[in-house]
GUPA-617376 format. One line per field, with one value per residue (C-alpha): residue number from 1; residue in three letters; z, x, y. Coordinates in Angstrom, 3 decimals, m for minus. Each point is the difference from the previous one (the first is absolute). Example, Ala and Ser with C-alpha at 12.3 -4.5 7.8 and 13.67 -1.06 7.14 Angstrom:
BEGIN
pos c(1,2)
code c(ala,ser)
w c(7.800,m0.660)
u c(12.300,1.370)
v c(m4.500,3.440)
END
This chain:
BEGIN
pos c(1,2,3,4,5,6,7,8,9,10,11,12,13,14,15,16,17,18,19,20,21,22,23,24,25,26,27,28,29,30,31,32,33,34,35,36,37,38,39,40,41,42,43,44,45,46,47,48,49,50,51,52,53,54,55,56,57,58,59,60,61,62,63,64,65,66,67,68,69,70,71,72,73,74,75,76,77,78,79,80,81,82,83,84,85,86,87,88,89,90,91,92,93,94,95,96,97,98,99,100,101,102,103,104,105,106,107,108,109,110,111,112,113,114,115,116,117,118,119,120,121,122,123,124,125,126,127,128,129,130,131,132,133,134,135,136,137,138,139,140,141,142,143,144,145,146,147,148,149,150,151,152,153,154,155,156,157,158,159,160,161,162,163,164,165,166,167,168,169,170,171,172,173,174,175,176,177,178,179,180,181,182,183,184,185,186,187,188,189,190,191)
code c(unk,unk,unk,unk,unk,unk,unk,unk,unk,unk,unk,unk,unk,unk,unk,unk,unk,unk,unk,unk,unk,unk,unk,unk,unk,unk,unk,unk,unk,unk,unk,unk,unk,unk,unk,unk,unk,unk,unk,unk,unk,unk,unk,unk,unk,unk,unk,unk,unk,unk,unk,unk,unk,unk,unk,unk,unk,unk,unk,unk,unk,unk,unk,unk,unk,unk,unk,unk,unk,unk,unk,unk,unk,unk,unk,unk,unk,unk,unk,unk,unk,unk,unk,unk,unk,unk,unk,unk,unk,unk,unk,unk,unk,unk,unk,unk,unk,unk,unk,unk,unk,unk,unk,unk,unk,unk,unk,unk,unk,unk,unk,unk,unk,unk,unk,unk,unk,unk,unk,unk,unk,unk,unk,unk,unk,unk,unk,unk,unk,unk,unk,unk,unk,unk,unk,unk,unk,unk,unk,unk,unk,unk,unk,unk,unk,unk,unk,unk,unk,unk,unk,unk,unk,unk,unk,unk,unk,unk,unk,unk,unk,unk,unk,unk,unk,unk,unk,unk,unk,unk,unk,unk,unk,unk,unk,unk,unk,unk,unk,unk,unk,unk,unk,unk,unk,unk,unk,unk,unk,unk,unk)
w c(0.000,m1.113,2.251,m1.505,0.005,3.453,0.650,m1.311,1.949,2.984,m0.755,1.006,m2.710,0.322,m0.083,m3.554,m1.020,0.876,m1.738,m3.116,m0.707,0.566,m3.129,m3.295,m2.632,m1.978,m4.048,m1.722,m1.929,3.493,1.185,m2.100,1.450,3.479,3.548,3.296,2.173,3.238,2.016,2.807,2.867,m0.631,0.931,2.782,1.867,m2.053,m3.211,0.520,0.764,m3.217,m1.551,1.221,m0.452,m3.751,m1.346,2.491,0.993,m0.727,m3.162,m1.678,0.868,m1.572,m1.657,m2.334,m2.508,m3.222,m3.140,m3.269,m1.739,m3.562,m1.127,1.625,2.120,0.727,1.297,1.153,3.174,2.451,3.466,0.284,2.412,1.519,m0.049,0.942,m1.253,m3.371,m0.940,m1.215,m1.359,1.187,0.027,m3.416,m0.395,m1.786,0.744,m0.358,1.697,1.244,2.980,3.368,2.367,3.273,m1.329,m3.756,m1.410,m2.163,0.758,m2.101,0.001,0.092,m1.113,0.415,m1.371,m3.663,0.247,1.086,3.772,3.873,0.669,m3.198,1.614,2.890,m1.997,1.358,m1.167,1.160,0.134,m0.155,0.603,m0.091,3.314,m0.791,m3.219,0.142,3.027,m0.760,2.189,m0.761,1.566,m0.888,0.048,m0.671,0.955,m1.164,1.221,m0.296,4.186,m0.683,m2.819,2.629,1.907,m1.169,0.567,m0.398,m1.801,m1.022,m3.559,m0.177,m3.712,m2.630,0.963,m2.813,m3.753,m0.881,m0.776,m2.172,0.008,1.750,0.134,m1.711,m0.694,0.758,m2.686,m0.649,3.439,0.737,3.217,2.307,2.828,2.046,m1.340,m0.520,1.884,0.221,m4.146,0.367,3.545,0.765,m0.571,2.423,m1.931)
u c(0.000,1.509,m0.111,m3.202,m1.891,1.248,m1.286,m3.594,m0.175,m0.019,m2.604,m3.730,m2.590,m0.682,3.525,0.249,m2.648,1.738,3.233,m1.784,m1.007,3.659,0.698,0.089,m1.558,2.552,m0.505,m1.964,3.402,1.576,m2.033,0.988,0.678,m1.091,0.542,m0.147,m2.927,m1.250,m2.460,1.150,m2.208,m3.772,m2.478,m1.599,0.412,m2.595,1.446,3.417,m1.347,m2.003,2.756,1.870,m2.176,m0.938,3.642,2.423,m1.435,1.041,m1.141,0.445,2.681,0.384,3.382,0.040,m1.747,1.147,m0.373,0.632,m0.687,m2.422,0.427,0.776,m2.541,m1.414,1.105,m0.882,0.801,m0.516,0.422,2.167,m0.413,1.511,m2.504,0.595,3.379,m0.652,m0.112,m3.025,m1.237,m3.283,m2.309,1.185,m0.293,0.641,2.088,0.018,1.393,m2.988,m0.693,m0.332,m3.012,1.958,1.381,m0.767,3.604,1.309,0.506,0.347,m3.449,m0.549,m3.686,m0.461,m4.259,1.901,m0.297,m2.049,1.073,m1.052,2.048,m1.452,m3.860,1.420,0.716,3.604,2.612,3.286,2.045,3.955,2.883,3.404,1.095,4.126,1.637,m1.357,m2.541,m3.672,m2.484,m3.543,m3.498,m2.988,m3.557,m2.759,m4.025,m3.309,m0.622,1.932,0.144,1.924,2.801,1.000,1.603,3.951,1.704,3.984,2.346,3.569,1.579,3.656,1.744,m0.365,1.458,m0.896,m1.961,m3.533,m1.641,m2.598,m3.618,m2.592,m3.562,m3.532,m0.655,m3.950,m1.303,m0.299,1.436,0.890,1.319,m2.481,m0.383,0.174,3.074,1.651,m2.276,2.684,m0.429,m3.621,m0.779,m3.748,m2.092,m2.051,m2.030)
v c(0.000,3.343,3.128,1.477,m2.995,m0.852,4.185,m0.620,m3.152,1.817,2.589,m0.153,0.559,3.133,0.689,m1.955,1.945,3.709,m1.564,m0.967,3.297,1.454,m2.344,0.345,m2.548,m2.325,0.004,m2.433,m1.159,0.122,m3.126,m2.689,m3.747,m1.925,1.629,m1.421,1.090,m0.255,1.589,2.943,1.076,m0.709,2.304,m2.002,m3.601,m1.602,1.591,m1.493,m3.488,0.119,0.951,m2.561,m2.644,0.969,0.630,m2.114,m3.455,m3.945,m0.060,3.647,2.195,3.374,0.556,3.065,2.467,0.342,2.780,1.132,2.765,m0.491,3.592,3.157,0.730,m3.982,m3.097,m3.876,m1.730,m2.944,m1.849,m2.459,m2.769,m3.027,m2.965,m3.516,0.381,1.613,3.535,1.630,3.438,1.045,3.486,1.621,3.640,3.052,2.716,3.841,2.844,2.030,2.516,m2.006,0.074,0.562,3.075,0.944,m0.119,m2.432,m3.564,m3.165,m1.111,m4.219,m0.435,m3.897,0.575,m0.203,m3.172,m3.063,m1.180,m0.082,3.346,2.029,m0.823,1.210,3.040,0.189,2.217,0.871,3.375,m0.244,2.293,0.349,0.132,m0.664,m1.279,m3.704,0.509,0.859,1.002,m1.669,0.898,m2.786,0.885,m2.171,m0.748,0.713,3.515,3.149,m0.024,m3.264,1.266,2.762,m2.412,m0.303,m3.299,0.213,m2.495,0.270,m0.843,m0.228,m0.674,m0.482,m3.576,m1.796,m0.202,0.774,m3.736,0.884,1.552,m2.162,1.131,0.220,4.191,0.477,1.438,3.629,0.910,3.475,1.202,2.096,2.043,m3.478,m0.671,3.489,2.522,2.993,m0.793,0.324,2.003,m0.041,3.143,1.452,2.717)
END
């Protein structure tokens, strides 16, 4: 573990979430190949045990993220995990750099909906930045109301430590990011 990622380790949530927005967002061509992740401080007990339980158990263990860049302003990704021995890419999505929700500067947007899986129903999407050369800062959101994607959940990616495998994924058809997926993109009017 490198100094940084040994620094965000220690911080609380709502410490993560004041460092994110002293960031700045990488580049789409930037994020190109797998990095290790993990999660950091969770925002409650019962968020870190799900957590736990749904991406480090027996039989799945969460290794990495991975990128590449399809033109300049897009981009692909996945999950990699450990199961039963074999390695396996899981919850596909698309990638963008787009102003975050915490704060309403620019972060590189993961939009898992894209795509057909268990975390793009959830309507998850993830907001990464740099937070030292090699060391990214991510903030997860995910559920089915807008009181539920206010709630950040940290991870870590260190690398790139390795190569891109290869798109995985079913798009769903004519998808186009939201307000529930991008809502400083698409802030809600109130006249």
């Amino acid at each position: 573990m490198n100094e940084t990622e040994h620094t965000l380790a220690q911080r609380s949530t709502a410490e993560l979430v004041s460092l994110f927005a002293q960031m700045d967002a990488p580049d789409i061509e930037e994020m190109h190949g797998e990095y290790a992740a993990r999660m950091l401080a969770q925002p409650s007990r019962l968020a870190d045990v799900i957590g736990g339980v749904a991406l480090d158990n027996p039989w799945l263990h969460w290794l990495c993220k991975a990128f590449r860049p399809v033109d300049a302003n897009n981009g692909r990704g996945y999950n990699t995990f450990q199961q039963r021995g074999q390695l396996v890419q899981r919850y596909p999505m698309n990638t963008l750099i787009a102003p975050s929700r915490f704060d309403g500067k620019p972060a590189y947007q993961l939009i898992y909906r894209h795509y057909h899986s268990v975390c793009g129903s959830l309507n998850m999407v993830d907001e990464v930045r740099r937070a030292a050369p090699g060391v990214y800062l991510g903030l997860g959101t995910y559920g089915l109301t807008n009181a539920m994607r206010r709630t950040p959940y940290p991870f870590v990616l260190v690398g790139p430590q390795g190569d891109y495998r290869g798109d995985i994924g079913r798009p769903r058809k004519n998808f186009q990011p939201s307000a529930r997926e991008l809502p400083a993109l698409f802030p809600v009017r109130t006249s």
